[in-house]
Biopython code that builds the backbone (N, CA, C, O; Angstrom):
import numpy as np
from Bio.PDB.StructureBuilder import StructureBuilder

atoms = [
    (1, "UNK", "N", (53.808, 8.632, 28.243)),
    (1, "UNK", "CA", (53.354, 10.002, 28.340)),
    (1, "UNK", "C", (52.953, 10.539, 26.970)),
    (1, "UNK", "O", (51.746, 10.768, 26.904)),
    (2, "UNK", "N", (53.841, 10.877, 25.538)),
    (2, "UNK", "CA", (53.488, 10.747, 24.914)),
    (2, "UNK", "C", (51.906, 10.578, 24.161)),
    (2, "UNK", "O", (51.018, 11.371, 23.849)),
    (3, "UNK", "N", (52.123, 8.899, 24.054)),
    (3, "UNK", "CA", (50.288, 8.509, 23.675)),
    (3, "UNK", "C", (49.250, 8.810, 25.050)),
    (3, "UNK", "O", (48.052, 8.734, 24.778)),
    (4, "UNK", "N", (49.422, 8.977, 25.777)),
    (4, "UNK", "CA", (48.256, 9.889, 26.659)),
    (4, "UNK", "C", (48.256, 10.979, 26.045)),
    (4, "UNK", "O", (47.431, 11.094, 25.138)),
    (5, "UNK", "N", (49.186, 12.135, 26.344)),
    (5, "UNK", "CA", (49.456, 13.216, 25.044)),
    (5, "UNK", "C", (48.362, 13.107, 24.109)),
    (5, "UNK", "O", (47.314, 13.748, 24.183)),
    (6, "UNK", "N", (48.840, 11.765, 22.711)),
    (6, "UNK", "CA", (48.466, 11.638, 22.032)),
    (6, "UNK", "C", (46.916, 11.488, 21.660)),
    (6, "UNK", "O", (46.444, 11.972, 20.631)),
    (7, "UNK", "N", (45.999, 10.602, 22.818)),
    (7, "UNK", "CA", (45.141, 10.433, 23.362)),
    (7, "UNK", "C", (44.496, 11.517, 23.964)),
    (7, "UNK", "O", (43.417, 11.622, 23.381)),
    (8, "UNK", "N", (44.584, 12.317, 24.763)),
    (8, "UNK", "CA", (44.480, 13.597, 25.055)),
    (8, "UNK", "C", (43.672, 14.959, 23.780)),
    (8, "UNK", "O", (42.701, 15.703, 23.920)),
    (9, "UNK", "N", (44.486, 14.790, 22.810)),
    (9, "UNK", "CA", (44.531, 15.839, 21.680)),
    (9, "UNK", "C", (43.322, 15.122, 21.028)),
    (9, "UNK", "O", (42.237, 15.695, 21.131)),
    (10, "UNK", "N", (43.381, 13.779, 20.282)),
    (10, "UNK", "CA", (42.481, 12.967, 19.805)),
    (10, "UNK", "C", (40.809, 13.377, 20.518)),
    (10, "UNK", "O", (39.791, 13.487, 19.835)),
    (11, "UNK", "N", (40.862, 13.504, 21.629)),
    (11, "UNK", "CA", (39.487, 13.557, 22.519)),
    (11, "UNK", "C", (39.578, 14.583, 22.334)),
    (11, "UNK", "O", (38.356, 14.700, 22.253)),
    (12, "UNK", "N", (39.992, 15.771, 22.134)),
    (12, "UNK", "CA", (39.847, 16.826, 22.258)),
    (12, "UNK", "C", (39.294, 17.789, 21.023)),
    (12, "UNK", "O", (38.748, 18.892, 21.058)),
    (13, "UNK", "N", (39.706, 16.811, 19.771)),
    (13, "UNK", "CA", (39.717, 17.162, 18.544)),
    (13, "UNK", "C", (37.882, 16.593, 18.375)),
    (13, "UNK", "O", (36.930, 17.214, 17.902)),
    (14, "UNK", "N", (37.925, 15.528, 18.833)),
    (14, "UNK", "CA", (36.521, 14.913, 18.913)),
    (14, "UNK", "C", (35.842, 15.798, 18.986)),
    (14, "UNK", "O", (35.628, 16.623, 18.098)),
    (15, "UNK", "N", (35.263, 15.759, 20.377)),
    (15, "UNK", "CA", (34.775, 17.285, 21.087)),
    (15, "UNK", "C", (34.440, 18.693, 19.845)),
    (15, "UNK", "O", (33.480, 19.221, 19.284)),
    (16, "UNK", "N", (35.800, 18.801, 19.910)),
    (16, "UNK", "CA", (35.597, 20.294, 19.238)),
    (16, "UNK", "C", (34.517, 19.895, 17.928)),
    (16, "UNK", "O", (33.841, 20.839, 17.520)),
    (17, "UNK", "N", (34.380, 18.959, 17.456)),
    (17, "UNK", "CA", (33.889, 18.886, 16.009)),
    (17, "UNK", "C", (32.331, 19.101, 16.085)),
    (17, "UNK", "O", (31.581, 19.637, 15.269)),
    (18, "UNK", "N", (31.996, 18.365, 17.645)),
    (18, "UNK", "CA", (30.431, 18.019, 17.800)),
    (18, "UNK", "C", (29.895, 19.237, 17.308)),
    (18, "UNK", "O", (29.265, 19.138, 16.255)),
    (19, "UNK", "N", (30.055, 21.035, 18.126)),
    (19, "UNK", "CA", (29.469, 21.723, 17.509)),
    (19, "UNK", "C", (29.003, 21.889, 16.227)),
    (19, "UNK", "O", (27.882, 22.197, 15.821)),
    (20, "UNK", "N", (30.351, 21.559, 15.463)),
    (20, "UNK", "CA", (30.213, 21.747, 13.775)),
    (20, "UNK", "C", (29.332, 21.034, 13.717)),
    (20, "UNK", "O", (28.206, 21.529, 13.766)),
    (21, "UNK", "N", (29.441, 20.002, 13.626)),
    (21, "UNK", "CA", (27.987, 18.772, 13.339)),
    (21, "UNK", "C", (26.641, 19.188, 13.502)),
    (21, "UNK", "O", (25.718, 18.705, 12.846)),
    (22, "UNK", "N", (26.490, 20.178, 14.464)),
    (22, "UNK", "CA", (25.009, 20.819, 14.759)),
    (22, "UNK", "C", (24.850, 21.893, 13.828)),
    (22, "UNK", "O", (23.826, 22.012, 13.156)),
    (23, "UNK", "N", (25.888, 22.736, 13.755)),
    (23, "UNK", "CA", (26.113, 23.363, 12.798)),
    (23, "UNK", "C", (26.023, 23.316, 11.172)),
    (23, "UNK", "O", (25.917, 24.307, 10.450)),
    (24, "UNK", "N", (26.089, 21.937, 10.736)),
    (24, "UNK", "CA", (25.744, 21.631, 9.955)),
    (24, "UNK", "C", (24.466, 21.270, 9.135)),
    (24, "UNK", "O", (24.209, 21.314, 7.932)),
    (25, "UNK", "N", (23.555, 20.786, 10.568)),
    (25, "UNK", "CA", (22.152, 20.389, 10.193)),
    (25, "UNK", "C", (22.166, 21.442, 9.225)),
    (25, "UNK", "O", (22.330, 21.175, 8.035)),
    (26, "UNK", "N", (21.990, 22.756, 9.678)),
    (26, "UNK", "CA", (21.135, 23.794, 8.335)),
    (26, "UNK", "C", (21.497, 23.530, 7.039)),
    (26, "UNK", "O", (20.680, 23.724, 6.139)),
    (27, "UNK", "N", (22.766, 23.054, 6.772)),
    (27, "UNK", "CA", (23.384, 23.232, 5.324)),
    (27, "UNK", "C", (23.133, 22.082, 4.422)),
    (27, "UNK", "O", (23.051, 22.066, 3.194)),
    (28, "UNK", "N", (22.974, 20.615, 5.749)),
    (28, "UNK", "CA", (22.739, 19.261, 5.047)),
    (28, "UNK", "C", (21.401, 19.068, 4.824)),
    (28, "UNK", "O", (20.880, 18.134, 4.214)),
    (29, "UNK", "N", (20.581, 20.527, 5.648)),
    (29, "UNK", "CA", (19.059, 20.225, 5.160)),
    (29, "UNK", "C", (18.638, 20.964, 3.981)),
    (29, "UNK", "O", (17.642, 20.690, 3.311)),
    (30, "UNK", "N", (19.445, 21.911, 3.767)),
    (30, "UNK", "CA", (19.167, 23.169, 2.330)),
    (30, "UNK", "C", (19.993, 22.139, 1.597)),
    (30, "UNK", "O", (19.976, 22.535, 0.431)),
    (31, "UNK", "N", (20.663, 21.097, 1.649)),
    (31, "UNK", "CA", (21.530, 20.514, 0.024)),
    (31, "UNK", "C", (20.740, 19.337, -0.237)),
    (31, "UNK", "O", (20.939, 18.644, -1.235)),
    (32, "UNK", "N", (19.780, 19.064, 0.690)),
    (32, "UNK", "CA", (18.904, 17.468, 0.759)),
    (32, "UNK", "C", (17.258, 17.746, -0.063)),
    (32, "UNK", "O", (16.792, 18.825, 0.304)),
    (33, "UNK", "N", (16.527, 17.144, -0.863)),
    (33, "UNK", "CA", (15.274, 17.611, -1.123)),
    (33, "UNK", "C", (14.032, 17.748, 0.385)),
    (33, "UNK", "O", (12.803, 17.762, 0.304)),
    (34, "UNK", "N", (14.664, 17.809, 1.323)),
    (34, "UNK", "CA", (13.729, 18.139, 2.487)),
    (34, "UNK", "C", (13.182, 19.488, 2.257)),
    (34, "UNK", "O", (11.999, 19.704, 2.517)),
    (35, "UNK", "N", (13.734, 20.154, 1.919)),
    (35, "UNK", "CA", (13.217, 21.541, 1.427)),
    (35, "UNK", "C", (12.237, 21.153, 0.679)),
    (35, "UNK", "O", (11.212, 21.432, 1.300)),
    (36, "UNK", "N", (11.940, 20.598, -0.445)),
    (36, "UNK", "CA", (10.622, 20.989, -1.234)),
    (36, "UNK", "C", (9.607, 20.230, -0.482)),
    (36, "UNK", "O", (8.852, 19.651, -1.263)),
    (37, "UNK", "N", (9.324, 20.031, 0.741)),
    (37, "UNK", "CA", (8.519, 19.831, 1.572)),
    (37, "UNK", "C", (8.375, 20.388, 3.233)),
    (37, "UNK", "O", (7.230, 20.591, 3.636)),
    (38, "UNK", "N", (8.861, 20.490, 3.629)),
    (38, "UNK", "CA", (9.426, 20.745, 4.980)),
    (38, "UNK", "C", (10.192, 22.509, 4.735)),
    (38, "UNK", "O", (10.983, 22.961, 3.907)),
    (39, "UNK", "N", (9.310, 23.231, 6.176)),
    (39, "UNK", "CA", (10.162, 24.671, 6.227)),
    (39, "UNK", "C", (10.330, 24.589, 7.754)),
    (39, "UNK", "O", (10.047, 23.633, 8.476)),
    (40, "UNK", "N", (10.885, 25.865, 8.128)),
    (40, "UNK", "CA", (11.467, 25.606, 9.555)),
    (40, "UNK", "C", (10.313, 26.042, 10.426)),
    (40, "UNK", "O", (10.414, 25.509, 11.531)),
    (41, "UNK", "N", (9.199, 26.862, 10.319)),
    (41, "UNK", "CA", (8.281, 27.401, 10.472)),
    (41, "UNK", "C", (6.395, 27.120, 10.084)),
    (41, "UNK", "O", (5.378, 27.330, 10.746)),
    (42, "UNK", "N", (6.606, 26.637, 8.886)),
    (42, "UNK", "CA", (4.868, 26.302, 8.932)),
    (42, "UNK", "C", (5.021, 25.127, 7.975)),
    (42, "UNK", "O", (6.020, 24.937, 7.281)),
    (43, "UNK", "N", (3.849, 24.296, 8.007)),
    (43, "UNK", "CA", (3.310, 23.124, 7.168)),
    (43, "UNK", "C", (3.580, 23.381, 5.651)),
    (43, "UNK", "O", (3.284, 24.435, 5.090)),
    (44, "UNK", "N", (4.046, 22.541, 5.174)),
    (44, "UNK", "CA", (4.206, 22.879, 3.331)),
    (44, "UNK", "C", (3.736, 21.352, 3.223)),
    (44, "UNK", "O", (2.672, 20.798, 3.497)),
    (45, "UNK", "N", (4.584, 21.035, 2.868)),
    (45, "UNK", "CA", (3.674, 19.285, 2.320)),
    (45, "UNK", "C", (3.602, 18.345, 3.828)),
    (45, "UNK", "O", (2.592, 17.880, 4.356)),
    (46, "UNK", "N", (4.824, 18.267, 4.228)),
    (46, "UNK", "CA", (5.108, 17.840, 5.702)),
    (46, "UNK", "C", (5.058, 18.992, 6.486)),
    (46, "UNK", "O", (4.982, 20.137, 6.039)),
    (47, "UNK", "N", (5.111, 18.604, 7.920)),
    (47, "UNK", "CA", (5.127, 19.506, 9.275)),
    (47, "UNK", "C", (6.211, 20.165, 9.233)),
    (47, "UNK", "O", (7.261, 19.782, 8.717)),
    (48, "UNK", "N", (5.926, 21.631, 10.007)),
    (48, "UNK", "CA", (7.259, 22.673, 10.441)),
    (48, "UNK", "C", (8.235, 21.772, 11.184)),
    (48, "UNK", "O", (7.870, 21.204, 12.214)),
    (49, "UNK", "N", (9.126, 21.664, 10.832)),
    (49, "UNK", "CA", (10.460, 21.278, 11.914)),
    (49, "UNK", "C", (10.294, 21.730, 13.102)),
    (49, "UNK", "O", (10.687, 21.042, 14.045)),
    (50, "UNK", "N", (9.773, 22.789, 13.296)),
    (50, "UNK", "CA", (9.412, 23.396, 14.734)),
    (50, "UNK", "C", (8.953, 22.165, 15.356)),
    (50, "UNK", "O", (9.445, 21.479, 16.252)),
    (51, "UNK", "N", (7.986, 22.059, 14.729)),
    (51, "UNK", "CA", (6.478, 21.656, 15.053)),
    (51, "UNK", "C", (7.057, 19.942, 15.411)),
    (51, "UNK", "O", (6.736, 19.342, 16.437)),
    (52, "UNK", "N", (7.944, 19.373, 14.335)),
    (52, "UNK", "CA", (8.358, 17.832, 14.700)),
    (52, "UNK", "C", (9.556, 18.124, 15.999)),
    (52, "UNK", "O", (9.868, 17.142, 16.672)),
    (53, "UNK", "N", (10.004, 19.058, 16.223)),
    (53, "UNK", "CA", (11.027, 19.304, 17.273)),
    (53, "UNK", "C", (10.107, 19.023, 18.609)),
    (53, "UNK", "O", (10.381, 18.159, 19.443)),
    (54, "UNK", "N", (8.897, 19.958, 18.673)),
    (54, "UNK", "CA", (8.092, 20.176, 20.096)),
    (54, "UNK", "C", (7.855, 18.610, 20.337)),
    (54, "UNK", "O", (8.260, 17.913, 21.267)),
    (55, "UNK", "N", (7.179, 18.308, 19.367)),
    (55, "UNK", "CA", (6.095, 16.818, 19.194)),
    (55, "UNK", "C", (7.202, 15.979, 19.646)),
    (55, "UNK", "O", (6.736, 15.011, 20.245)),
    (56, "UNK", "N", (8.543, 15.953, 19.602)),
    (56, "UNK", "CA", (9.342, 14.936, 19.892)),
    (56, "UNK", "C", (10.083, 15.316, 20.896)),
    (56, "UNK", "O", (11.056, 14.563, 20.903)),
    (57, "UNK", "N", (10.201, 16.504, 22.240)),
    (57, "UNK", "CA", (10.596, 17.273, 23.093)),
    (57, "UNK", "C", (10.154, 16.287, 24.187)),
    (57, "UNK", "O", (9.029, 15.955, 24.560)),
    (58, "UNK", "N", (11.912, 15.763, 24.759)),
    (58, "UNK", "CA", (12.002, 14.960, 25.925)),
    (58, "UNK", "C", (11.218, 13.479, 25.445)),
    (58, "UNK", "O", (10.654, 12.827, 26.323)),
    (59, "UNK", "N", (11.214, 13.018, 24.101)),
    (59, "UNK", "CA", (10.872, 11.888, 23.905)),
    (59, "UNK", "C", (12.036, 10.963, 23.669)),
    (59, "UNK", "O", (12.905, 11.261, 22.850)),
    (60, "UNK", "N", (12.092, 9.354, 24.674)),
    (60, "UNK", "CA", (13.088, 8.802, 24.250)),
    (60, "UNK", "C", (13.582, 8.681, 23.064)),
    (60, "UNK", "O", (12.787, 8.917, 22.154)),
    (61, "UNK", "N", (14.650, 8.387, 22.769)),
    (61, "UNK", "CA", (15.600, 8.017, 21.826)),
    (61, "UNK", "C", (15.010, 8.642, 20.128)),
    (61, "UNK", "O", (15.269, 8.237, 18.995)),
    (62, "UNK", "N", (14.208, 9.683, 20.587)),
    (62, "UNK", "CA", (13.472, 10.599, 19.426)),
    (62, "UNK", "C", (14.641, 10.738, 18.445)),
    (62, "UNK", "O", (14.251, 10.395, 17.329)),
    (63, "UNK", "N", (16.019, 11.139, 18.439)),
    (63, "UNK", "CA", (16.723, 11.131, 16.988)),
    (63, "UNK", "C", (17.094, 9.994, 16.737)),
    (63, "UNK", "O", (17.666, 9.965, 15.648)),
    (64, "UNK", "N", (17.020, 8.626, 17.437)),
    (64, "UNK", "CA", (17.229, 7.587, 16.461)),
    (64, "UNK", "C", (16.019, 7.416, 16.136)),
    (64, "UNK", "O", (16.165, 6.680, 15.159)),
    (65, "UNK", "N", (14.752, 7.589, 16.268)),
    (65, "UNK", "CA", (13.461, 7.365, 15.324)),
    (65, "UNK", "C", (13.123, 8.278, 14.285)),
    (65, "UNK", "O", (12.360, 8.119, 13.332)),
    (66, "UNK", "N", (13.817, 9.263, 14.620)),
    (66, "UNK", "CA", (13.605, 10.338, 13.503)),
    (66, "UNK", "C", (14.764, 10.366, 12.171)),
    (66, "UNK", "O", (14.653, 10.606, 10.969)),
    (67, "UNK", "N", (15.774, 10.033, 12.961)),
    (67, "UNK", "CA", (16.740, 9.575, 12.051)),
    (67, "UNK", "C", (16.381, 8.424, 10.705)),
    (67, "UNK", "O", (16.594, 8.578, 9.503)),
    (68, "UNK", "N", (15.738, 7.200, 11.464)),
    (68, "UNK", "CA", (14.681, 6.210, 10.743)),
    (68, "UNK", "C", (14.513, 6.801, 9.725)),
    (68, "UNK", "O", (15.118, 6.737, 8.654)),
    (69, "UNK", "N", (13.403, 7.590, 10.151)),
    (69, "UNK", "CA", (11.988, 8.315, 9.419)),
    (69, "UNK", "C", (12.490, 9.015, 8.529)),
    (69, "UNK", "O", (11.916, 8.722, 7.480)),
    (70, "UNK", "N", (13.371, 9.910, 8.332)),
    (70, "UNK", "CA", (14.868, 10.429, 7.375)),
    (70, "UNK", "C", (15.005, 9.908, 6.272)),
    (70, "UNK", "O", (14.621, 10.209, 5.142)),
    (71, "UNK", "N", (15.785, 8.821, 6.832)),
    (71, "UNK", "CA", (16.498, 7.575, 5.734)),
    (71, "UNK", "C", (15.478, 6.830, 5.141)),
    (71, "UNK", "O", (15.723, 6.417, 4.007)),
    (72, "UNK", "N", (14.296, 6.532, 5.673)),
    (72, "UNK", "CA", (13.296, 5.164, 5.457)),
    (72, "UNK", "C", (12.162, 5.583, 5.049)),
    (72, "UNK", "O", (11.526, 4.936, 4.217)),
    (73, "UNK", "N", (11.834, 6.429, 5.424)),
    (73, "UNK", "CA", (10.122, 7.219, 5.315)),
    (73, "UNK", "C", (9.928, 6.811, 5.887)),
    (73, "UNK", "O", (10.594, 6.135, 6.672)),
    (74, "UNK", "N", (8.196, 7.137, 5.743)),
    (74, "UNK", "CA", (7.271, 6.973, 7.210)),
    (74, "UNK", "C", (5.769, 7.089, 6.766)),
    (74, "UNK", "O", (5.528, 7.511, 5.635)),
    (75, "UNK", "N", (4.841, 6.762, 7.541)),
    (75, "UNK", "CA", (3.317, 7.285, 7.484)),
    (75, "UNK", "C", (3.031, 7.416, 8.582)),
    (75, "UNK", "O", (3.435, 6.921, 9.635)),
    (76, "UNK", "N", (1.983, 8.418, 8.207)),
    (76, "UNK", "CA", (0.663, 8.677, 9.424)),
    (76, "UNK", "C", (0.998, 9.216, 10.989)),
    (76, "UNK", "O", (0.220, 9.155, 11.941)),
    (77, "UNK", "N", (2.514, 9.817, 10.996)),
    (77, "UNK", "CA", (2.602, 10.488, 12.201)),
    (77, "UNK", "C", (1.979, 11.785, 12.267)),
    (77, "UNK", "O", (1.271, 12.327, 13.116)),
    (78, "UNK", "N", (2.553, 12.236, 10.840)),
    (78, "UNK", "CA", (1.400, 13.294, 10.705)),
    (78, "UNK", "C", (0.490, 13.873, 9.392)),
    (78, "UNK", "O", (0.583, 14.877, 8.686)),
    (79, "UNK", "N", (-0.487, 12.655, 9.437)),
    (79, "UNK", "CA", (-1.882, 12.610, 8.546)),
    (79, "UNK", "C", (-1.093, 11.811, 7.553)),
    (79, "UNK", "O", (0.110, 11.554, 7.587)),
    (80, "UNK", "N", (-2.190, 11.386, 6.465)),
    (80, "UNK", "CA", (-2.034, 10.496, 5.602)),
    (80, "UNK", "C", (-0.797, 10.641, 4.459)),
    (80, "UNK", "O", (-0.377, 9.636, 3.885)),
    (81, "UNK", "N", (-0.406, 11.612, 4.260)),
    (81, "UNK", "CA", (0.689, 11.711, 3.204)),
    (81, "UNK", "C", (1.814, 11.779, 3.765)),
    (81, "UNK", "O", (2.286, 12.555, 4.597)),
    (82, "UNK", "N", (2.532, 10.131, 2.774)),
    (82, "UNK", "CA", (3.683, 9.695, 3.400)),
    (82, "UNK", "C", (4.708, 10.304, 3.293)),
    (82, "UNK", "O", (4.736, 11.098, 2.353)),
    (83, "UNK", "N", (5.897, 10.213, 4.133)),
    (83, "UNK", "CA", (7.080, 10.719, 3.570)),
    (83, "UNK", "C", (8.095, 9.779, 2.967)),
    (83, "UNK", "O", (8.241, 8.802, 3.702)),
    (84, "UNK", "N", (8.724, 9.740, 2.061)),
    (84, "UNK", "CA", (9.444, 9.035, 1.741)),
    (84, "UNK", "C", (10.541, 8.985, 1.808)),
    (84, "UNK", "O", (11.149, 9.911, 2.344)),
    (85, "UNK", "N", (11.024, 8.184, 1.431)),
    (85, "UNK", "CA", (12.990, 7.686, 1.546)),
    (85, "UNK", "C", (13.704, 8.705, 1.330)),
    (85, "UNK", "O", (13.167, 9.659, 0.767)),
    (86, "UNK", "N", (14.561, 8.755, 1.565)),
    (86, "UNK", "CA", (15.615, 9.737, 1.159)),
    (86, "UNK", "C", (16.823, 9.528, 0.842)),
    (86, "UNK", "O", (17.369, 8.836, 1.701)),
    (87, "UNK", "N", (17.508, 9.811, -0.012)),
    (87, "UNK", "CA", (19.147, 9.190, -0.140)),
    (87, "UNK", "C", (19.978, 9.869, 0.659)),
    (87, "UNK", "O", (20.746, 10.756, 0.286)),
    (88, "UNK", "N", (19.838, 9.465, 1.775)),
    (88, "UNK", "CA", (21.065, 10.297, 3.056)),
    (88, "UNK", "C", (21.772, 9.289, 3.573)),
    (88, "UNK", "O", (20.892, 8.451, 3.772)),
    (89, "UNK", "N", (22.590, 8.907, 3.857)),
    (89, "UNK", "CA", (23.501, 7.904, 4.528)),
    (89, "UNK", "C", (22.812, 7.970, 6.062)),
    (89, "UNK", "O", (21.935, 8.765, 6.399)),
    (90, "UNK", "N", (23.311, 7.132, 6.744)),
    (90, "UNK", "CA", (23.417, 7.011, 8.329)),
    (90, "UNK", "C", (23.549, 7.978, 8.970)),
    (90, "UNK", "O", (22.648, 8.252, 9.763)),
    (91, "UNK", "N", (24.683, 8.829, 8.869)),
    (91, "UNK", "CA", (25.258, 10.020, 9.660)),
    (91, "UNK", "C", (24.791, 10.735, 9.480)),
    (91, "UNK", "O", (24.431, 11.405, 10.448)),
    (92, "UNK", "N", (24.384, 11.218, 8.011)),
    (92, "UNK", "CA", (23.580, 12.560, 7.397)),
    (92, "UNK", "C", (21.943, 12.338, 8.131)),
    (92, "UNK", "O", (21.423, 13.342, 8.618)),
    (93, "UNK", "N", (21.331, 11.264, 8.171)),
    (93, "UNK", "CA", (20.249, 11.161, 8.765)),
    (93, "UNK", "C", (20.191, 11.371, 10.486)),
    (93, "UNK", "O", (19.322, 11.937, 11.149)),
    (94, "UNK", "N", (21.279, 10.789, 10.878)),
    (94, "UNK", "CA", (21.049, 11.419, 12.784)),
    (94, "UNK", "C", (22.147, 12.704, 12.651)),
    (94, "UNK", "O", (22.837, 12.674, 13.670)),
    (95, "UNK", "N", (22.409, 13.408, 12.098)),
    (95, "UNK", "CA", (23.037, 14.834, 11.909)),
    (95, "UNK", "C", (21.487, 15.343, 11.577)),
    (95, "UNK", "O", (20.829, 15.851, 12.485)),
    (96, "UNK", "N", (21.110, 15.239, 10.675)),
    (96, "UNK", "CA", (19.742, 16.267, 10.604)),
    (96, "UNK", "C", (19.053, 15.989, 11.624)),
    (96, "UNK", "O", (18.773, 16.970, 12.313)),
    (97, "UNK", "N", (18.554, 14.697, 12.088)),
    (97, "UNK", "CA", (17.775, 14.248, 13.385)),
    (97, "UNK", "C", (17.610, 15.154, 14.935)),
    (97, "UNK", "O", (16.714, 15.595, 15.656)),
    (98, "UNK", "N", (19.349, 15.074, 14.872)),
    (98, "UNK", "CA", (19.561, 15.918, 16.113)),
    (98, "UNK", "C", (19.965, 17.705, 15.903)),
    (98, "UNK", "O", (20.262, 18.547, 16.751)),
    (99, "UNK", "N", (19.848, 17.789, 14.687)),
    (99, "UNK", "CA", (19.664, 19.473, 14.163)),
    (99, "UNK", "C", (17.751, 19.842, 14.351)),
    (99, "UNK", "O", (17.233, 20.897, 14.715)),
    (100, "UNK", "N", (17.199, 18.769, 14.018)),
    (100, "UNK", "CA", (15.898, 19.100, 14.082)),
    (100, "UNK", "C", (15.223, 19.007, 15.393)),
    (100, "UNK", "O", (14.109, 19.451, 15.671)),
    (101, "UNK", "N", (16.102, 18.327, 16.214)),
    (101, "UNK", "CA", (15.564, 18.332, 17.523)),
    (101, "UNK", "C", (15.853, 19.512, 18.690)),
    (101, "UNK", "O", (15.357, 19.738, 19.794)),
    (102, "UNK", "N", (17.069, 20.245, 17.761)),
    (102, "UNK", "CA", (17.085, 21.288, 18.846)),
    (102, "UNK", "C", (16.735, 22.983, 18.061)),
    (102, "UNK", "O", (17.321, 24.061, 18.157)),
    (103, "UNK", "N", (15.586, 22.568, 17.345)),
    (103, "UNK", "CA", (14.825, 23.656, 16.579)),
    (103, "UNK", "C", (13.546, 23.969, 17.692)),
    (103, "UNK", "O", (12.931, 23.005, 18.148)),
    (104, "UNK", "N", (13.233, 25.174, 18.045)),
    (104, "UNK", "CA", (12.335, 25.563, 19.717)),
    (104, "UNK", "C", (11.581, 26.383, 18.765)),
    (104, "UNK", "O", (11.917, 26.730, 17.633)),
    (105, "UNK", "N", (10.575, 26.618, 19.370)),
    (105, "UNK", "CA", (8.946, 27.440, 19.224)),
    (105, "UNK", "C", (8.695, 28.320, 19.258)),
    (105, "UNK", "O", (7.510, 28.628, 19.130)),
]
sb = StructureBuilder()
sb.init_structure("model")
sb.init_model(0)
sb.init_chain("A")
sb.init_seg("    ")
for serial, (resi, resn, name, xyz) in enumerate(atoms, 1):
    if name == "N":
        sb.init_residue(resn, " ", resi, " ")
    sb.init_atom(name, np.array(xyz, "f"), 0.0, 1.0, " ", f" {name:<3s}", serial, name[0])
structure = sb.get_structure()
C-alpha cells in the first residue's frame, strides 16, 4: 500500500509540472538568442512564431521536427536564409517546440 501511495504522489507530481514546462517556453525563449531573430508577432530575420505555430497546426509529430530545427538549424522552410544551430539541449529544444506550437493567430 505504501509504494502505490508512493507511486501515486510520484504521478501526480509529474503531472503537476507539465503546466510549468509550457509555462516556461516564454522565459527559455527570452534567455535563448531566438530573440534577435524571431518575435511572437511579425517577421524580423525569421518568421512570427505565430506564423510557424499556424504553418505547423495539426501537423504530425510537428514538435519533434521543430524541436530538430531548434537544436540543428534548418533551410528553406521559410525562404533562403538559414537558421542556425543553437546551443539548447534536447529538452530546452522540445520545451520551446511545444511552447511554439501552442502560440494561435
Amino acid at each position: 500500500m505504501k509504494n502505490m501511495l508512493l507511486a501515486l504522489l510520484a504521478c501526480s507530481a509529474t503531472l503537476a509540472l507539465q503546466p510549468a514546462l509550457a509555462q516556461d517556453g516564454a522565459a527559455l525563449f527570452n534567455s535563448k538568442p531566438c530573440v534577435g531573430c524571431h518575435t511572437l508577432d511579425s517577421k524580423l530575420v525569421g518568421p512570427a512564431l505565430k506564423d510557424v505555430a499556424a504553418k505547423n497546426a495539426g501537423v504530425k509529430d510537428a514538435a519533434t521536427t521543430l524541436a530538430s530545427h531548434i537544436k540543428n538549424g534548418t533551410q528553406g522552410n521559410w525562404g533562403p536564409t538559414p537558421m542556425p544551430p543553437n546551443q539548447v539541449t534536447e529538452d530546452e529544444a522540445k520545451v520551446l517546440a511545444e511552447w511554439v506550437l501552442t502560440l494561435k493567430r
